[in-house]
PDB file of N, CA, C and O in Angstrom:
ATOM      1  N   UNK A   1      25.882 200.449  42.568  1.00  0.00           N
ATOM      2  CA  UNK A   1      25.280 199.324  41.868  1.00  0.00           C
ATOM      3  C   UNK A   1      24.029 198.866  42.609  1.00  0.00           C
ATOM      4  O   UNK A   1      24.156 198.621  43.809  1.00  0.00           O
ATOM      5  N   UNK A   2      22.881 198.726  42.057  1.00  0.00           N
ATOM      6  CA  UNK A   2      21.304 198.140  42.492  1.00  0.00           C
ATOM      7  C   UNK A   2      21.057 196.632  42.319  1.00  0.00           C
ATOM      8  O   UNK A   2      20.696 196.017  41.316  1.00  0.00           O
ATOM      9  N   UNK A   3      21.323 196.228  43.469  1.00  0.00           N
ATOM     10  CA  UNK A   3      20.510 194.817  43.278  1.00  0.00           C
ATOM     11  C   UNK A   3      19.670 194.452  42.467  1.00  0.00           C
ATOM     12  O   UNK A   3      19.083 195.523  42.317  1.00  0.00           O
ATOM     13  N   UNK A   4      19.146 193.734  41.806  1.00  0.00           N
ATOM     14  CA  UNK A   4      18.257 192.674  41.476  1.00  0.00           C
ATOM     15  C   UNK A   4      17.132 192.127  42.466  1.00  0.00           C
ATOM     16  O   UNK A   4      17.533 191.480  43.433  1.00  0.00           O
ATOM     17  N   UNK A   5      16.314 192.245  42.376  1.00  0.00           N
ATOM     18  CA  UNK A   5      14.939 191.923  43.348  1.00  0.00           C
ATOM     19  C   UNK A   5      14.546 190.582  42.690  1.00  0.00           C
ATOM     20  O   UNK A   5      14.104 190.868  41.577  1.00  0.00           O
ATOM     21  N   UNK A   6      14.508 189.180  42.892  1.00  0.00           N
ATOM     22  CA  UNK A   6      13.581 188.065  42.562  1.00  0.00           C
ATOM     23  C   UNK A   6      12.621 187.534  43.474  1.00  0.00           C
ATOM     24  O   UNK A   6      12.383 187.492  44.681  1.00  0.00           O
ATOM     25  N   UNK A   7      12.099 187.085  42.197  1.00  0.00           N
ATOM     26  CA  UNK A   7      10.792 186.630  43.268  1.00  0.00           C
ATOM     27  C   UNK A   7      10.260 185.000  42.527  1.00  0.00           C
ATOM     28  O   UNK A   7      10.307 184.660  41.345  1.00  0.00           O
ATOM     29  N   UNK A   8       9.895 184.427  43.421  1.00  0.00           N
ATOM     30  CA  UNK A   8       9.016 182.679  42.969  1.00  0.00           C
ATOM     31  C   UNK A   8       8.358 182.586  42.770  1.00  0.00           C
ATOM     32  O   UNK A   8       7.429 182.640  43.575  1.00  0.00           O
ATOM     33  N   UNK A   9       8.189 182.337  41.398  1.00  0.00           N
ATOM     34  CA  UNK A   9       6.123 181.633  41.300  1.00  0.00           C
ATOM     35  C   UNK A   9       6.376 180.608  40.653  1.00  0.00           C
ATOM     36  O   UNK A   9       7.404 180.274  40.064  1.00  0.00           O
ATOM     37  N   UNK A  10       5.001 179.899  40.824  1.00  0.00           N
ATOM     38  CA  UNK A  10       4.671 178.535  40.247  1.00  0.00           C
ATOM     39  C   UNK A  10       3.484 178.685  39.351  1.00  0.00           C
ATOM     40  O   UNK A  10       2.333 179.053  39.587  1.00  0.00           O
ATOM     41  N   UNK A  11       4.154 178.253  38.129  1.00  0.00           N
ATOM     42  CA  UNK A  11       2.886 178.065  36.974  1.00  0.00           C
ATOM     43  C   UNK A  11       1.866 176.586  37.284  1.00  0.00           C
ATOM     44  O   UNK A  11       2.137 175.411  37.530  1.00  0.00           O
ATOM     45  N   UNK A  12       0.616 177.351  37.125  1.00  0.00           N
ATOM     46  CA  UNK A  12      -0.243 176.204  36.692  1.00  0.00           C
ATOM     47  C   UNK A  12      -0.082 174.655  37.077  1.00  0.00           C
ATOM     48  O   UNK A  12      -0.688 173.875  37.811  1.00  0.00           O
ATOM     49  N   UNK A  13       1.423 174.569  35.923  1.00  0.00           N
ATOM     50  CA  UNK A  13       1.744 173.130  35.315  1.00  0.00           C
ATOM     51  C   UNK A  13       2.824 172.034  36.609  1.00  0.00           C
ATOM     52  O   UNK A  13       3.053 170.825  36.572  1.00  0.00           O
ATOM     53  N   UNK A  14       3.345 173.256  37.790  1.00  0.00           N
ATOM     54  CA  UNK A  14       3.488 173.073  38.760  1.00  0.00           C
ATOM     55  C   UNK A  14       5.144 173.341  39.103  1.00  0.00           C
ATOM     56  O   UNK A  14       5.806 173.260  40.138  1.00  0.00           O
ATOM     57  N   UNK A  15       5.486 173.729  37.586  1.00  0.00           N
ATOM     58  CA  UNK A  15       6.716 174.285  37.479  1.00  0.00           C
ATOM     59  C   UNK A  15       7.155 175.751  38.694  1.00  0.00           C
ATOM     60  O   UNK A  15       6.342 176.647  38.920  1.00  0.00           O
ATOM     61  N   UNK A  16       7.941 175.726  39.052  1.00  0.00           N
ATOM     62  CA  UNK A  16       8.592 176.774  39.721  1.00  0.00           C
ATOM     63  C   UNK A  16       9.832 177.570  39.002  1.00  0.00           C
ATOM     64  O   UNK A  16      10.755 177.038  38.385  1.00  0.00           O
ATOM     65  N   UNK A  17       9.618 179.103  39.247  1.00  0.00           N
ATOM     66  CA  UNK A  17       9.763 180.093  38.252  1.00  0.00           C
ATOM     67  C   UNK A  17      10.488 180.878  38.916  1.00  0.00           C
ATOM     68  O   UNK A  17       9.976 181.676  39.701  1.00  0.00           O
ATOM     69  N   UNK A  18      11.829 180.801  38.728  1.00  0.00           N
ATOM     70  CA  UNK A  18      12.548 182.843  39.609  1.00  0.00           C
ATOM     71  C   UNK A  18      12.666 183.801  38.711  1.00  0.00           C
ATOM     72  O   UNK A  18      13.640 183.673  37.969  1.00  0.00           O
ATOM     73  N   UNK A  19      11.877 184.877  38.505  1.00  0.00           N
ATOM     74  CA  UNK A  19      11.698 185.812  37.619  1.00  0.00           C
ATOM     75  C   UNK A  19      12.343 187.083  38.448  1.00  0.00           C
ATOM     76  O   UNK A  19      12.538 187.159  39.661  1.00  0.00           O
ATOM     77  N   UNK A  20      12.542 187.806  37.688  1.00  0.00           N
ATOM     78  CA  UNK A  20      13.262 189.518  37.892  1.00  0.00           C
ATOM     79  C   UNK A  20      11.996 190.247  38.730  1.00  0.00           C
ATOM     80  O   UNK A  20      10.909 189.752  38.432  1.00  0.00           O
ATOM     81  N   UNK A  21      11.948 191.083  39.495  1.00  0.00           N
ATOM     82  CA  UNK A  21      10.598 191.670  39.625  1.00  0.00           C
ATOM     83  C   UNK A  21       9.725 192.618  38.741  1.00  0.00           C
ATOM     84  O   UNK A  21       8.511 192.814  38.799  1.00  0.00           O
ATOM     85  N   UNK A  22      10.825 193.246  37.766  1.00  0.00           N
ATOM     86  CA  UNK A  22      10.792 194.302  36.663  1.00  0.00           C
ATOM     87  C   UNK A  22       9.713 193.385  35.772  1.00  0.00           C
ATOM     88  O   UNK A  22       8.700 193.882  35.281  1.00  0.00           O
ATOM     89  N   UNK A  23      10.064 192.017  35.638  1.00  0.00           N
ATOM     90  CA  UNK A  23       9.480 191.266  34.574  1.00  0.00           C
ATOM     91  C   UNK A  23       7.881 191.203  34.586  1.00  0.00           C
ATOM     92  O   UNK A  23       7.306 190.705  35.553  1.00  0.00           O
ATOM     93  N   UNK A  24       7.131 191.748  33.427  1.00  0.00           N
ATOM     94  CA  UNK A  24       5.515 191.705  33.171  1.00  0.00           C
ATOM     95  C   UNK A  24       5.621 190.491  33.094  1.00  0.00           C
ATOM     96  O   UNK A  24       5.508 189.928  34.183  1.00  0.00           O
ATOM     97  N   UNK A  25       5.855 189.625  31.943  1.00  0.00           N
ATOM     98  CA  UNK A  25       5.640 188.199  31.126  1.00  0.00           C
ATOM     99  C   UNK A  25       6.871 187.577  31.275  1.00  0.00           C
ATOM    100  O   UNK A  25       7.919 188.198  31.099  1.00  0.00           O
ATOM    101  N   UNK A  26       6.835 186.310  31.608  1.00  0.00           N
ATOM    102  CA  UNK A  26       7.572 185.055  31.546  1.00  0.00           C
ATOM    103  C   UNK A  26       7.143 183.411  30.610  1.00  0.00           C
ATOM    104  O   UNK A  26       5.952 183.106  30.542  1.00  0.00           O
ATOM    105  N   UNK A  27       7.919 182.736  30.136  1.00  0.00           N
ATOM    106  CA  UNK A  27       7.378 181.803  29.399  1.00  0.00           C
ATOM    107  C   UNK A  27       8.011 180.466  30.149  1.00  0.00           C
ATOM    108  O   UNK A  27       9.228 180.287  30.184  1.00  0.00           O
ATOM    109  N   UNK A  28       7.120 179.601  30.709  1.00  0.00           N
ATOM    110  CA  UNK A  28       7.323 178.834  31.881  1.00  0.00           C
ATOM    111  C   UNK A  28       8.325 177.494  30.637  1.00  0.00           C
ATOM    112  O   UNK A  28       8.015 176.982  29.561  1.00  0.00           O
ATOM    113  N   UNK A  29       9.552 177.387  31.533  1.00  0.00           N
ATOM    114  CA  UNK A  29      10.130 176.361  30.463  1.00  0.00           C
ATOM    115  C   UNK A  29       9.791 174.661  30.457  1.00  0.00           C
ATOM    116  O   UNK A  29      10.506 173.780  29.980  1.00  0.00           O
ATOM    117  N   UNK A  30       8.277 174.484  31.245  1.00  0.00           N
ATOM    118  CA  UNK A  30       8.103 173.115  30.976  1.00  0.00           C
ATOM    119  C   UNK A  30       6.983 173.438  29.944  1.00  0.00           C
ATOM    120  O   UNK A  30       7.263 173.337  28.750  1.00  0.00           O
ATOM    121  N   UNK A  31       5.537 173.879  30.381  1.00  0.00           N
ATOM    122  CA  UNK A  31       4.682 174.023  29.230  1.00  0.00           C
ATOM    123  C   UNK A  31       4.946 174.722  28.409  1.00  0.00           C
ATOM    124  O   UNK A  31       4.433 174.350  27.353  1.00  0.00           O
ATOM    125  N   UNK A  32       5.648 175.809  28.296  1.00  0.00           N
ATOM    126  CA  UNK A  32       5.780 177.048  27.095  1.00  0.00           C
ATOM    127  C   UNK A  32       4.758 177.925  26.811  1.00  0.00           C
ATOM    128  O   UNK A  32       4.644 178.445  25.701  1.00  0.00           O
ATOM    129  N   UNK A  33       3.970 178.140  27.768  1.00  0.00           N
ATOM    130  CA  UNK A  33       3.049 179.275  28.085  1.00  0.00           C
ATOM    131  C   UNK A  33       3.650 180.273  28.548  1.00  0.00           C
ATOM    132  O   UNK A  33       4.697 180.138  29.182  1.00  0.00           O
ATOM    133  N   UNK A  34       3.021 181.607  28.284  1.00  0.00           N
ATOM    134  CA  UNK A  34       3.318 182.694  28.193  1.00  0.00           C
ATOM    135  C   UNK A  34       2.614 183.322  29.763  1.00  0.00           C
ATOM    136  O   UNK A  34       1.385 183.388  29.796  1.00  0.00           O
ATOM    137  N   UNK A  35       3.325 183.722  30.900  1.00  0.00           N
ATOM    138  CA  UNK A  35       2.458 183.844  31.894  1.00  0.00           C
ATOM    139  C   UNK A  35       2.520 185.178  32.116  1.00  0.00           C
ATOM    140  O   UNK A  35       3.633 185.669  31.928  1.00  0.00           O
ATOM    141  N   UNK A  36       1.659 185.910  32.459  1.00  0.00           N
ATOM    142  CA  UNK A  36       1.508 187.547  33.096  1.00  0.00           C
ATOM    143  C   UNK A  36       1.719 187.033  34.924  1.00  0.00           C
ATOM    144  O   UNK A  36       1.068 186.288  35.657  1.00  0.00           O
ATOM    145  N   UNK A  37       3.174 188.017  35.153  1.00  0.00           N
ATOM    146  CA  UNK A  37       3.519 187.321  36.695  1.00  0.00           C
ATOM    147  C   UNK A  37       2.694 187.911  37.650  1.00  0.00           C
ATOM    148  O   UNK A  37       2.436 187.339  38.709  1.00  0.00           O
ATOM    149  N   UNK A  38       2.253 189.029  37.353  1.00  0.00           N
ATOM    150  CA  UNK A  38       0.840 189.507  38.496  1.00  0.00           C
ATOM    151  C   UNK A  38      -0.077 188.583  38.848  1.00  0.00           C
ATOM    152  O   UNK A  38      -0.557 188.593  39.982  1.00  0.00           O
ATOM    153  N   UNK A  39      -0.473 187.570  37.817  1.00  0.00           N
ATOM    154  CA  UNK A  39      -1.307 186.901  38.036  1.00  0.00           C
ATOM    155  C   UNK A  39      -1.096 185.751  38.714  1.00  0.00           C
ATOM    156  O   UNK A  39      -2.154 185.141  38.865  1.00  0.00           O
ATOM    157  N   UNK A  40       0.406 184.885  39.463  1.00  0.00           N
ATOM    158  CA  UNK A  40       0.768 184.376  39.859  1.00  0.00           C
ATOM    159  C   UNK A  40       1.050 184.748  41.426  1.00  0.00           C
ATOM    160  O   UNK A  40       1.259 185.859  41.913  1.00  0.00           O
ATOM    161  N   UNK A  41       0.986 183.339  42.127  1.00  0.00           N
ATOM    162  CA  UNK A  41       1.124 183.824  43.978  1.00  0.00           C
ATOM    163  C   UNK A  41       2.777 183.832  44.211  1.00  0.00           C
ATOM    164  O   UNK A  41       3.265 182.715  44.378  1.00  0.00           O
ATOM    165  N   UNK A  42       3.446 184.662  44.233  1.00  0.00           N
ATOM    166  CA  UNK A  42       4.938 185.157  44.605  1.00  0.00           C
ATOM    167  C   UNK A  42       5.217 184.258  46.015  1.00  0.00           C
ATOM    168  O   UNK A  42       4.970 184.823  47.081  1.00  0.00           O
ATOM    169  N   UNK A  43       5.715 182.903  46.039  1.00  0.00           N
ATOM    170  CA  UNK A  43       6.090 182.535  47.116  1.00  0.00           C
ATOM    171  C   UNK A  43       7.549 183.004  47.918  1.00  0.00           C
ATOM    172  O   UNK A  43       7.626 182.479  49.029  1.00  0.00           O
ATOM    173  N   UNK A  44       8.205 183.501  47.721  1.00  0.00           N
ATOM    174  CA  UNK A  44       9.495 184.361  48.355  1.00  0.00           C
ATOM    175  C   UNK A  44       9.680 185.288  46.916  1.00  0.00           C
ATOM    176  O   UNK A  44       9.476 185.252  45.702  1.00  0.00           O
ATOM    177  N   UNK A  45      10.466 186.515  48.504  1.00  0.00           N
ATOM    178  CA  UNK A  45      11.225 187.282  47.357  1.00  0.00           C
ATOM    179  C   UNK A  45      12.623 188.054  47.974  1.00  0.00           C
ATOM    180  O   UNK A  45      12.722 188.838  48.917  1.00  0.00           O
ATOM    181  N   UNK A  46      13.857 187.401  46.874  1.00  0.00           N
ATOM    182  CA  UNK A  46      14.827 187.738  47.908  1.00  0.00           C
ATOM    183  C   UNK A  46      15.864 188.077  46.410  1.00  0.00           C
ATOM    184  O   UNK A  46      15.704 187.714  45.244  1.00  0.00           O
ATOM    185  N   UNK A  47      17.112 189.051  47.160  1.00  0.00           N
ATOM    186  CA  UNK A  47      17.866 189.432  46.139  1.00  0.00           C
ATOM    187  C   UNK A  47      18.859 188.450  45.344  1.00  0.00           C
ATOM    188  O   UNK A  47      19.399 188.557  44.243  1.00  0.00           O
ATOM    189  N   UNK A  48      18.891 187.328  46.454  1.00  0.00           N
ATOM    190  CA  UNK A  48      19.764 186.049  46.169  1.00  0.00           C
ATOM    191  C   UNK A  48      19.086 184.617  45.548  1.00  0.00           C
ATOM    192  O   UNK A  48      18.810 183.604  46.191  1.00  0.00           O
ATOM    193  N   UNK A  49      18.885 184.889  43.916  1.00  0.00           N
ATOM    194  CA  UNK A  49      18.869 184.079  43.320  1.00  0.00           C
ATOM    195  C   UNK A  49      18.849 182.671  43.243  1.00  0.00           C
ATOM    196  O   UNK A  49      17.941 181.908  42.915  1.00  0.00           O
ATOM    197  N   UNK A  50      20.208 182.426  43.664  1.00  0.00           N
ATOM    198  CA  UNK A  50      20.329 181.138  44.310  1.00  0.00           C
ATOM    199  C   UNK A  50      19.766 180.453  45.555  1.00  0.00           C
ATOM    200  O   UNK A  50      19.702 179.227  45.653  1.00  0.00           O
ATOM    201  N   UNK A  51      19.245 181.547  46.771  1.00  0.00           N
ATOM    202  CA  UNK A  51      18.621 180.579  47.263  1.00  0.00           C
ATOM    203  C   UNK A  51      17.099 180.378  47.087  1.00  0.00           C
ATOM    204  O   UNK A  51      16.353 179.579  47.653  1.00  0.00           O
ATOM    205  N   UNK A  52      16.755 181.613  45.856  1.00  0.00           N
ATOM    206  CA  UNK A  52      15.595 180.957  45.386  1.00  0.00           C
ATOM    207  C   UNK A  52      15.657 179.580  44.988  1.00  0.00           C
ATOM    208  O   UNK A  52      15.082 178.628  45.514  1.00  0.00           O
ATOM    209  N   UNK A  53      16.575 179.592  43.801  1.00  0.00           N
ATOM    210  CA  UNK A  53      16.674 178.464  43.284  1.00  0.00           C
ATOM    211  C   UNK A  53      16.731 177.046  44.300  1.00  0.00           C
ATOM    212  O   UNK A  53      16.231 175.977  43.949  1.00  0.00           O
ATOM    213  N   UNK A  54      17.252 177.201  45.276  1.00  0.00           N
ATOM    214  CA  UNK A  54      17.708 176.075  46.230  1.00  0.00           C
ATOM    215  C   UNK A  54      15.849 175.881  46.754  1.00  0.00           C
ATOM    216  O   UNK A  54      15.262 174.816  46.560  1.00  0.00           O
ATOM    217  N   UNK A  55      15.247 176.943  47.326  1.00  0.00           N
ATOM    218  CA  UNK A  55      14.238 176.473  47.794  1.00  0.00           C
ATOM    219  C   UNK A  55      12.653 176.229  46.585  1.00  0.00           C
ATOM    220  O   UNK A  55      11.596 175.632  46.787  1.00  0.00           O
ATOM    221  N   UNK A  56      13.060 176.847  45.607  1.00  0.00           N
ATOM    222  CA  UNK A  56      12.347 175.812  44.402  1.00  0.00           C
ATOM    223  C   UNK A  56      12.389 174.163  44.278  1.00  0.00           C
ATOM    224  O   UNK A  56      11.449 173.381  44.139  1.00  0.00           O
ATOM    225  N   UNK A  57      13.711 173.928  44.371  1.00  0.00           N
ATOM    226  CA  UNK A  57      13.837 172.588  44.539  1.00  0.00           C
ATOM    227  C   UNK A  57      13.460 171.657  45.407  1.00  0.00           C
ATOM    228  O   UNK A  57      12.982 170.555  45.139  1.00  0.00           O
ATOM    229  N   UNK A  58      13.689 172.131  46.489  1.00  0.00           N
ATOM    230  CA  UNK A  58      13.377 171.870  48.150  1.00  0.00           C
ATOM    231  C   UNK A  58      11.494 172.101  47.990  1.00  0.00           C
ATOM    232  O   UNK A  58      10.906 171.185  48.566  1.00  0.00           O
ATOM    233  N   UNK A  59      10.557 173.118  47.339  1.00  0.00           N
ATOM    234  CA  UNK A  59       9.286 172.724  47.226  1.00  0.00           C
ATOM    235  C   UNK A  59       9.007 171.559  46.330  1.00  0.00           C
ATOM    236  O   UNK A  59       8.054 170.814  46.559  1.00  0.00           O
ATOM    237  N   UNK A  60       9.639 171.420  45.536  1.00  0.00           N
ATOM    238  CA  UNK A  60       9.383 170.757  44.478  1.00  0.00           C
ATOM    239  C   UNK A  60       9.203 169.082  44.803  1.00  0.00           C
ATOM    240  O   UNK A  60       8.573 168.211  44.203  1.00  0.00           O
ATOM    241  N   UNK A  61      10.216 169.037  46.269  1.00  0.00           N
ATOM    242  CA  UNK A  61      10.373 167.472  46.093  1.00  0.00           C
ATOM    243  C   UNK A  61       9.721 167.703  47.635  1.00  0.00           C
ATOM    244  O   UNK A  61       9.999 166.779  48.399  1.00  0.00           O
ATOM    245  N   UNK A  62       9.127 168.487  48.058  1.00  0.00           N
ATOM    246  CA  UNK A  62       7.981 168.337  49.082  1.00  0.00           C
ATOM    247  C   UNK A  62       6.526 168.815  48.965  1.00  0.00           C
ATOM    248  O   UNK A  62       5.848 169.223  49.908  1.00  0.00           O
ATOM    249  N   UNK A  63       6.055 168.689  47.419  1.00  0.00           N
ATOM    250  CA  UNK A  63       4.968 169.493  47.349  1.00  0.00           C
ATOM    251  C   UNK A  63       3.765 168.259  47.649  1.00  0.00           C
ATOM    252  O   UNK A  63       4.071 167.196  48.188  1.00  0.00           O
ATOM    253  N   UNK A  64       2.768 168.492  47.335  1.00  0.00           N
ATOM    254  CA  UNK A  64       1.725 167.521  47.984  1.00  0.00           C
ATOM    255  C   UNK A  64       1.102 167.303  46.128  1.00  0.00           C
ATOM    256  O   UNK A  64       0.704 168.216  45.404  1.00  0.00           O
ATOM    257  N   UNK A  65       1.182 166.130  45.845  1.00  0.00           N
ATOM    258  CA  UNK A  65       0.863 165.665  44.840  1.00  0.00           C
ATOM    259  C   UNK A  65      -0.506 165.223  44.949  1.00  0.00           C
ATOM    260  O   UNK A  65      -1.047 164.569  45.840  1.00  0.00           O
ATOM    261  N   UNK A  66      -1.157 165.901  43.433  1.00  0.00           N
ATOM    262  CA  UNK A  66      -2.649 165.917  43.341  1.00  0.00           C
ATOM    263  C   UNK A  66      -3.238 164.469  42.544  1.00  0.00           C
ATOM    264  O   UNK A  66      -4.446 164.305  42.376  1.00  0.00           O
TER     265      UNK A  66
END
């Protein structure tokens, strides 16, 4: 059985994203834009999901507000 590879990005809108690595396009679930993930900066990438998810959150409520 093959792991799953994820990885983090943040759209634009400032949303944070754990996508598959396989994945071309994602549709960010706050704006509903359609994003090409190449074009996004991959802040971690780890096989464990969840602690993406944990440290999405953890940026989220330490990011530097514009």
């Amino acid at each position: 059985m093959v792991k799953e590879m994820y990885q983090l990005i943040r759209c634009e809108c400032g949303q944070f994203i754990v996508v598959k690595t396989d994945k071309k396009y994602v549709k960010c679930p706050r704006c509903k834009k359609e994003l090409a993930v190449q074009r996004y900066l991959v802040y971690e990438m780890s096989y464990d999901k969840e602690y993406l998810k944990k440290l999405a959150d953890f940026l989220k409520r330490h990011a530097i507000r514009k």
